[in-house]
C-alpha positions as a Markdown table, in Angstrom:
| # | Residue | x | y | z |
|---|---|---|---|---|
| 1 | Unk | 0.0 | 0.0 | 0.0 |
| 2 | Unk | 1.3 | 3.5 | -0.5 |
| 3 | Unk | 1.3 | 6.3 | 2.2 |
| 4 | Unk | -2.0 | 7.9 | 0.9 |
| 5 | Unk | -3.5 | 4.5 | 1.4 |
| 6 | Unk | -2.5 | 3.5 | 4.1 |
| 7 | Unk | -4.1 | 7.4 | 5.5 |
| 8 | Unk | -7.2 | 6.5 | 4.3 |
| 9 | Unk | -7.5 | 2.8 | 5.8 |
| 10 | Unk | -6.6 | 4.8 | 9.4 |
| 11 | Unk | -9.3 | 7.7 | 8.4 |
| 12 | Unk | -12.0 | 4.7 | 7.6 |
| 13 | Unk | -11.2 | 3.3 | 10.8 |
| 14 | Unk | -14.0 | 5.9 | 12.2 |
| 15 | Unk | -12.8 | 6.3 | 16.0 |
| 16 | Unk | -10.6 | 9.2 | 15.1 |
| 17 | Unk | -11.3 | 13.4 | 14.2 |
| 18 | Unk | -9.5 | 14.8 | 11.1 |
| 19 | Unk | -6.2 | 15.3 | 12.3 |
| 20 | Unk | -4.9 | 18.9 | 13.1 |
| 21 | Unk | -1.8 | 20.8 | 12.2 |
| 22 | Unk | 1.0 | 21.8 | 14.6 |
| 23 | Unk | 1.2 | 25.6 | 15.1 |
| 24 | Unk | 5.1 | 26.5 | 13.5 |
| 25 | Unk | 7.1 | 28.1 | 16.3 |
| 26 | Unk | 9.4 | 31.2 | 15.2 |
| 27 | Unk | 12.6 | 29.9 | 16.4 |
| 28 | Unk | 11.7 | 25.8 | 16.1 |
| 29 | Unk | 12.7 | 23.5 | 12.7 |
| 30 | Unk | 9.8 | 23.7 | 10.4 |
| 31 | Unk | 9.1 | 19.8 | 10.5 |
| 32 | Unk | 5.8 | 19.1 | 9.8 |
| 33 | Unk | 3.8 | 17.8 | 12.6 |
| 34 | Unk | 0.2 | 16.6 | 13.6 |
| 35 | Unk | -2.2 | 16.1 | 16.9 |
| 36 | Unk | -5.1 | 13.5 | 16.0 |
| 37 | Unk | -8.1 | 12.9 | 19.1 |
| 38 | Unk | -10.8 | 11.1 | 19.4 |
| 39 | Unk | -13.9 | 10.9 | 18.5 |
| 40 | Unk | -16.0 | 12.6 | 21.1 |
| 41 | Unk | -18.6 | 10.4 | 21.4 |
| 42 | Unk | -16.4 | 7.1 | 21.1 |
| 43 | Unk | -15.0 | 8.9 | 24.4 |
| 44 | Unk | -18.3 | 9.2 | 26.2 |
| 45 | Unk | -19.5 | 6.1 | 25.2 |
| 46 | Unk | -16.6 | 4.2 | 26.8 |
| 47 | Unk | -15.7 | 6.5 | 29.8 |
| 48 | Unk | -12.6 | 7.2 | 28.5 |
| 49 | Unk | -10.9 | 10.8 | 28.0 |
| 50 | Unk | -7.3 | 12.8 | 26.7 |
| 51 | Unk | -6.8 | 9.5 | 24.1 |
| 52 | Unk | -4.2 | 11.6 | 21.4 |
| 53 | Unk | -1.4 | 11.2 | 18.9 |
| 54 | Unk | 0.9 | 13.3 | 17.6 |
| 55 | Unk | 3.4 | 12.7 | 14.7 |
| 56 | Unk | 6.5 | 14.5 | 13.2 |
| 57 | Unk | 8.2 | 13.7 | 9.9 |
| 58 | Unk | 9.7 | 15.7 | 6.5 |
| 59 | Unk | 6.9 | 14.1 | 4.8 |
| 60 | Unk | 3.4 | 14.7 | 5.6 |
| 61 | Unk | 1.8 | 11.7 | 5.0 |
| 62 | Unk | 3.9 | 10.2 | 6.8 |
| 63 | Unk | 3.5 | 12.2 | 10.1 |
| 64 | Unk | -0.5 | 12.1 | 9.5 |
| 65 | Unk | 0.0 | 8.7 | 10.0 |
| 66 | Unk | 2.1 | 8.6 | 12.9 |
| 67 | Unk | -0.6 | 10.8 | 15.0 |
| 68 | Unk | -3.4 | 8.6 | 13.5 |
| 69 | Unk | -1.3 | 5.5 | 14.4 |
| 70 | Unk | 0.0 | 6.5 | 17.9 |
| 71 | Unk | -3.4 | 7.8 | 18.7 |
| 72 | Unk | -5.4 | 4.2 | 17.5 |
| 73 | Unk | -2.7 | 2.6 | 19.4 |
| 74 | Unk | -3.3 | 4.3 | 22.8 |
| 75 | Unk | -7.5 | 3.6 | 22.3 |
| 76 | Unk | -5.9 | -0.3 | 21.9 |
| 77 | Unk | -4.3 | 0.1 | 25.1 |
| 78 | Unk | -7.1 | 1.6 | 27.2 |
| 79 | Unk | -8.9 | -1.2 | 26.6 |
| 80 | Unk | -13.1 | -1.1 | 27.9 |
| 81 | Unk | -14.0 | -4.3 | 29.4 |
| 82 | Unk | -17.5 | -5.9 | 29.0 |
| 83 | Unk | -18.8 | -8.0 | 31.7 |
| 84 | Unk | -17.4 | -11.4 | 30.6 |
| 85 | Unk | -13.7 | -11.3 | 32.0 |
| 86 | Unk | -11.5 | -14.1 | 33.8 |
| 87 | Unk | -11.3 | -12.8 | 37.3 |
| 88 | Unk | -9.0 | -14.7 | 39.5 |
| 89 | Unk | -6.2 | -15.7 | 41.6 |
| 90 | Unk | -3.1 | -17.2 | 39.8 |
| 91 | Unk | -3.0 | -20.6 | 41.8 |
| 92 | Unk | -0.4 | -22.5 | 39.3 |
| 93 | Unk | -3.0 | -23.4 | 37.0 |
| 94 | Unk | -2.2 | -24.6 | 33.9 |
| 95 | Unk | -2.3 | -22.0 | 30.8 |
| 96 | Unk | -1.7 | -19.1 | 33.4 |
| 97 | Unk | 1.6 | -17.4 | 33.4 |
| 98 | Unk | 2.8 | -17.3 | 36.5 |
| 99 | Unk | 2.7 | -13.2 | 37.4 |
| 100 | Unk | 5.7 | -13.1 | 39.2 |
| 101 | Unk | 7.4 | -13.6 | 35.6 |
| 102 | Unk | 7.2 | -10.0 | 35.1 |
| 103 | Unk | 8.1 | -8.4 | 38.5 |
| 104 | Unk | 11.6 | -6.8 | 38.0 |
| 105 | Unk | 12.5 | -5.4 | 41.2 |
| 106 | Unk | 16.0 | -6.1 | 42.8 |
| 107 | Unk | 16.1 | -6.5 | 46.6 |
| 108 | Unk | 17.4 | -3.5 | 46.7 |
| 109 | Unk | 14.0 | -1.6 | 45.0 |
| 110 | Unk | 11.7 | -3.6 | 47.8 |
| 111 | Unk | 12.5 | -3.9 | 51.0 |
| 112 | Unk | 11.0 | -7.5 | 51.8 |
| 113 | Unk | 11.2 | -8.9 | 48.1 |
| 114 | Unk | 10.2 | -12.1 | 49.1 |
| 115 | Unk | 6.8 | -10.9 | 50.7 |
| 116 | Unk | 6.2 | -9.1 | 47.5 |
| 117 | Unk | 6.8 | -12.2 | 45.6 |
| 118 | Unk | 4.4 | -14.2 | 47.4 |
| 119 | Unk | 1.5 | -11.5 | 48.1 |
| 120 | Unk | 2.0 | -11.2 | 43.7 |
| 121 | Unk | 1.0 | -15.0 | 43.5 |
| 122 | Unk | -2.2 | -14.5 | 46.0 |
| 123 | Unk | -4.2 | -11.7 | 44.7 |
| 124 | Unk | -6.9 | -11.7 | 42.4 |
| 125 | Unk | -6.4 | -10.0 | 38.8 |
| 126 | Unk | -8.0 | -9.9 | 35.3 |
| 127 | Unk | -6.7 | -11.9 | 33.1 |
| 128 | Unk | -6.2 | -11.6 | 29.4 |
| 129 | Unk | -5.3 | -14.0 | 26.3 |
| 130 | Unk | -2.3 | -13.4 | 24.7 |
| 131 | Unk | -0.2 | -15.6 | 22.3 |
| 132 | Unk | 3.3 | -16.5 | 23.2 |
| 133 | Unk | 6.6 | -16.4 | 20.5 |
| 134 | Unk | 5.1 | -20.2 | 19.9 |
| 135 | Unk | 1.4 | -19.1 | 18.4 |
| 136 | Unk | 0.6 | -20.7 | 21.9 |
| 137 | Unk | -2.5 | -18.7 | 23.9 |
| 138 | Unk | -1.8 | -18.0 | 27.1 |
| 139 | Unk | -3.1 | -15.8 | 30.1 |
| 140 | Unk | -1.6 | -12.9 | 31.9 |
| 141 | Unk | -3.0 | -10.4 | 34.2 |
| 142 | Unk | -4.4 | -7.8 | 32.2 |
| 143 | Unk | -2.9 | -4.9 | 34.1 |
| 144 | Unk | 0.5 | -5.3 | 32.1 |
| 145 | Unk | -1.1 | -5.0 | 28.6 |
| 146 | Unk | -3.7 | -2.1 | 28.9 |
| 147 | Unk | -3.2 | 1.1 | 30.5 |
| 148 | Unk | -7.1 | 1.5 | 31.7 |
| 149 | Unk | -7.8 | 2.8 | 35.0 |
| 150 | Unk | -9.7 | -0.4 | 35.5 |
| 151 | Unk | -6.9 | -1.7 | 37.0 |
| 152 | Unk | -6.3 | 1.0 | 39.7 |
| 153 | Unk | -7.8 | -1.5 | 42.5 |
| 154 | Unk | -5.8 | -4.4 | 41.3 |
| 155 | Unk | -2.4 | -5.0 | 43.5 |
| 156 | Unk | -0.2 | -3.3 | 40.7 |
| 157 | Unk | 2.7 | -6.3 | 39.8 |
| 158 | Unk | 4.7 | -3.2 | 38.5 |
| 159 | Unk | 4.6 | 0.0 | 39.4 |
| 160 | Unk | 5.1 | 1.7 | 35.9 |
| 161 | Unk | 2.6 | 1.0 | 33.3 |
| 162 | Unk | 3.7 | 2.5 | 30.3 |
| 163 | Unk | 3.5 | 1.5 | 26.7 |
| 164 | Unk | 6.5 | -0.2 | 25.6 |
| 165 | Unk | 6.1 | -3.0 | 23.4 |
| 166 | Unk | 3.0 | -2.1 | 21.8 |
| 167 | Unk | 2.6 | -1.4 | 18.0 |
| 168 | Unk | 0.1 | -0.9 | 15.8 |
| 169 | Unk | -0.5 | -2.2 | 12.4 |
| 170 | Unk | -2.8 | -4.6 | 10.1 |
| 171 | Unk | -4.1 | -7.9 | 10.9 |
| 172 | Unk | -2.4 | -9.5 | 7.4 |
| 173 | Unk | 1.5 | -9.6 | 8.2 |
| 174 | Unk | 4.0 | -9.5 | 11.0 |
| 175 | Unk | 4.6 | -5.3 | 11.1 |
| 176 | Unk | 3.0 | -4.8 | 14.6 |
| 177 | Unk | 4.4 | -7.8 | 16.0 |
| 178 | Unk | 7.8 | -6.9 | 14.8 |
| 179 | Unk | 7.6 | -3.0 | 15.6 |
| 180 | Unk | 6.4 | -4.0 | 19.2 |
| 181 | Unk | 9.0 | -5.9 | 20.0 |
| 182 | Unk | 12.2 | -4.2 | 18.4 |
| 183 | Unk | 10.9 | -1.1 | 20.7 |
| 184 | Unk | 11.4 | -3.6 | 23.4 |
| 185 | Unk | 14.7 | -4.7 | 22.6 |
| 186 | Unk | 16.0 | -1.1 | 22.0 |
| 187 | Unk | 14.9 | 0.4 | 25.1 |
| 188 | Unk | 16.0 | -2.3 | 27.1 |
| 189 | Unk | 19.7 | -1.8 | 24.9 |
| 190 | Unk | 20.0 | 1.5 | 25.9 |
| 191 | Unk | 18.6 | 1.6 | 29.5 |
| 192 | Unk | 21.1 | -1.0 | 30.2 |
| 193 | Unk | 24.1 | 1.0 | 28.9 |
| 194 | Unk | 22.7 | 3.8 | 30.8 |
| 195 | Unk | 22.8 | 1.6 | 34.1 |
| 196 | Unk | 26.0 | -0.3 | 33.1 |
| 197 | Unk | 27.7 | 3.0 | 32.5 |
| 198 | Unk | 28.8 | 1.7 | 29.3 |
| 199 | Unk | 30.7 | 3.7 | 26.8 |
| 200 | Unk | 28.6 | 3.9 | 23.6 |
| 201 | Unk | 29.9 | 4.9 | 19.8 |
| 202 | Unk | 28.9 | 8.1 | 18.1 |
| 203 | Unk | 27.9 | 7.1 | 14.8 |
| 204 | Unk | 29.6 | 9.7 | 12.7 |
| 205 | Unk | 29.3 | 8.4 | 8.5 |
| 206 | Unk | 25.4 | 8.9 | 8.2 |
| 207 | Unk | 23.7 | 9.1 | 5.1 |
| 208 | Unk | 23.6 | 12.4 | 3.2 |
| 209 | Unk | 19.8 | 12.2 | 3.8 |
| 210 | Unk | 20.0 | 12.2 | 7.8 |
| 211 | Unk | 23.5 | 14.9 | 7.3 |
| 212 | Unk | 21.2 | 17.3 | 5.7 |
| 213 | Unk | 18.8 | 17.2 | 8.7 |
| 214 | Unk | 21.0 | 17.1 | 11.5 |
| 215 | Unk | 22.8 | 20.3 | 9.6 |
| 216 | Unk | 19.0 | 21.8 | 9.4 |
| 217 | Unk | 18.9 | 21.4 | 13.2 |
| 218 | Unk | 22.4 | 23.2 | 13.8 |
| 219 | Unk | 20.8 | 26.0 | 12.0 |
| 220 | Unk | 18.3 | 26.7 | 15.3 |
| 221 | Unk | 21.1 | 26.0 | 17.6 |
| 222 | Unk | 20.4 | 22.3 | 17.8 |
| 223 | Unk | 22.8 | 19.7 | 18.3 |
| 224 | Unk | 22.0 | 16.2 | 17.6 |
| 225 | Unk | 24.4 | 13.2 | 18.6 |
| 226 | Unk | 23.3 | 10.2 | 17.5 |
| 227 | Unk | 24.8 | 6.5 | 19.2 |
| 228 | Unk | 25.0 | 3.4 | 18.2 |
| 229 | Unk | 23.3 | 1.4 | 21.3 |
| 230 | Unk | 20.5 | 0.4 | 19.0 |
| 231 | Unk | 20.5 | 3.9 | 18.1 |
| 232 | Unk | 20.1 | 6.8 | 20.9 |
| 233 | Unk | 19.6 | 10.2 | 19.6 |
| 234 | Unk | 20.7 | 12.9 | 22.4 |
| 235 | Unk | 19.6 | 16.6 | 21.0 |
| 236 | Unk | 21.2 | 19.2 | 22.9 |
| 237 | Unk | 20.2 | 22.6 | 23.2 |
| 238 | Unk | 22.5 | 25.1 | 24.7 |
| 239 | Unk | 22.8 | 28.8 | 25.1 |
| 240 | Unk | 24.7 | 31.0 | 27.2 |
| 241 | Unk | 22.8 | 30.1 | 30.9 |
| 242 | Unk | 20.8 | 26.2 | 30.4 |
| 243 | Unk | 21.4 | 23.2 | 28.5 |
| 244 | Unk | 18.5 | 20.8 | 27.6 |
| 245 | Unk | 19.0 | 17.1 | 26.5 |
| 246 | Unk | 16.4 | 15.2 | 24.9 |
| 247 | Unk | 16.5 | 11.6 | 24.4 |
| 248 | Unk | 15.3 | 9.5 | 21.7 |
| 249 | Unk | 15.5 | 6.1 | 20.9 |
């Protein structure tokens, strides 16, 4: 499919308003760039509220889709629940994942680790089918795929719930899959050197197509560094009193 295409199958979706132009700042690079909401009455239908996107790219298209996409993707992960749910302790049973898989907290982040451990294997959650690398369907507690407030009375297994790991894209081939998990295994790269301390490479031959736009940035006193970790982008801005640094990954 080709990018206008691909705009329109997001458009036809129908849970999303016609998405709005960025105001251009004076002193700020002219990239394009995009906010796209919610329908309001998809909103009040589901109890659900501030659901966005916002995209940036040189090409239009291209950042349309972005806020379209990153906007359907957050709607994904706020996830309204009927009435018929799975509701229950873990209790070793068979074709449950055992919660305590996903708590990553050293003994140094909780005080009684242990405790923790065992108080994550005896409370009740929702639980949700998801597939594993295998095609096999499995069930996890709900509360680490959606972001819905539904979960605000369930004992939280993690304290962050953020959207890592999840991608949108169509039902017909692998892009989501693959999208979601590179993000993983690029923010867990980086956040690891970061911890480790680990010294990183500057990437320094880059394509005359990303030279041109890091020279565009220098123009508004921008400095982007770009590393090799899977690739961290560190944009500093600096004048005479404050430096900023921006992370990207």
């Amino acid at each position: 499919m080709s990018l206008d295409e691909d705009l329109i199958s997001l458009n036809d979706i129908g849970l999303t308003n016609p998405v709005e132009e960025m105001v251009l700042i004076t002193d700020e690079p002219k990239i394009p760039g995009y906010f796209c909401f919610l329908k309001k009455d998809i909103e009040d239908s589901l109890k659900i509220n501030d659901i966005f996107g916002q995209g940036f790219d040189t090409n239009r298209t291209k950042a349309k889709i972005k806020s379209l996409g990153e906007c359907l993707e957050r709607f994904c992960l706020e996830k309204h629940f009927g009435n018929n749910l799975t509701v229950r302790k873990y209790d070793f049973q068979p074709g449950f994942l055992d919660p305590v898989l996903f708590c990553c907290y050293s003994e140094e982040q909780i005080e009684d680790r242990v405790s923790f451990i065992e108080r994550v294997r005896k409370e009740k959650y929702i639980w949700w089918p998801v597939k594993d690398l295998n095609e096999k369907t499995i069930m996890i507690p709900a509360q680490l795929v959606f972001l819905s407030s539904e979960f605000n009375e369930e004992f939280p297994i993690r304290q962050e719930r953020i959207s890592t790991g999840a991608a949108l894209g169509p039902f017909d081939n692998k892009h989501a899959f693959s999208a979601g998990f590179l993000e993983v295994v690029e923010r867990d790269a980086c956040i690891s050197a970061y911890l480790t301390k680990r010294r990183i490479r500057k990437i320094v031959n880059l394509p005359d197509e990303i030279k041109r736009l890091v020279e565009y940035f220098q123009r508004y006193q921008l400095e982007p560094n770009i590393f090799d970790v899977l690739v961290l982008v560190l944009l500093l801005i600096q004048d005479h009193v404050h430096l900023l640094i921006i992370v990207g990954l």
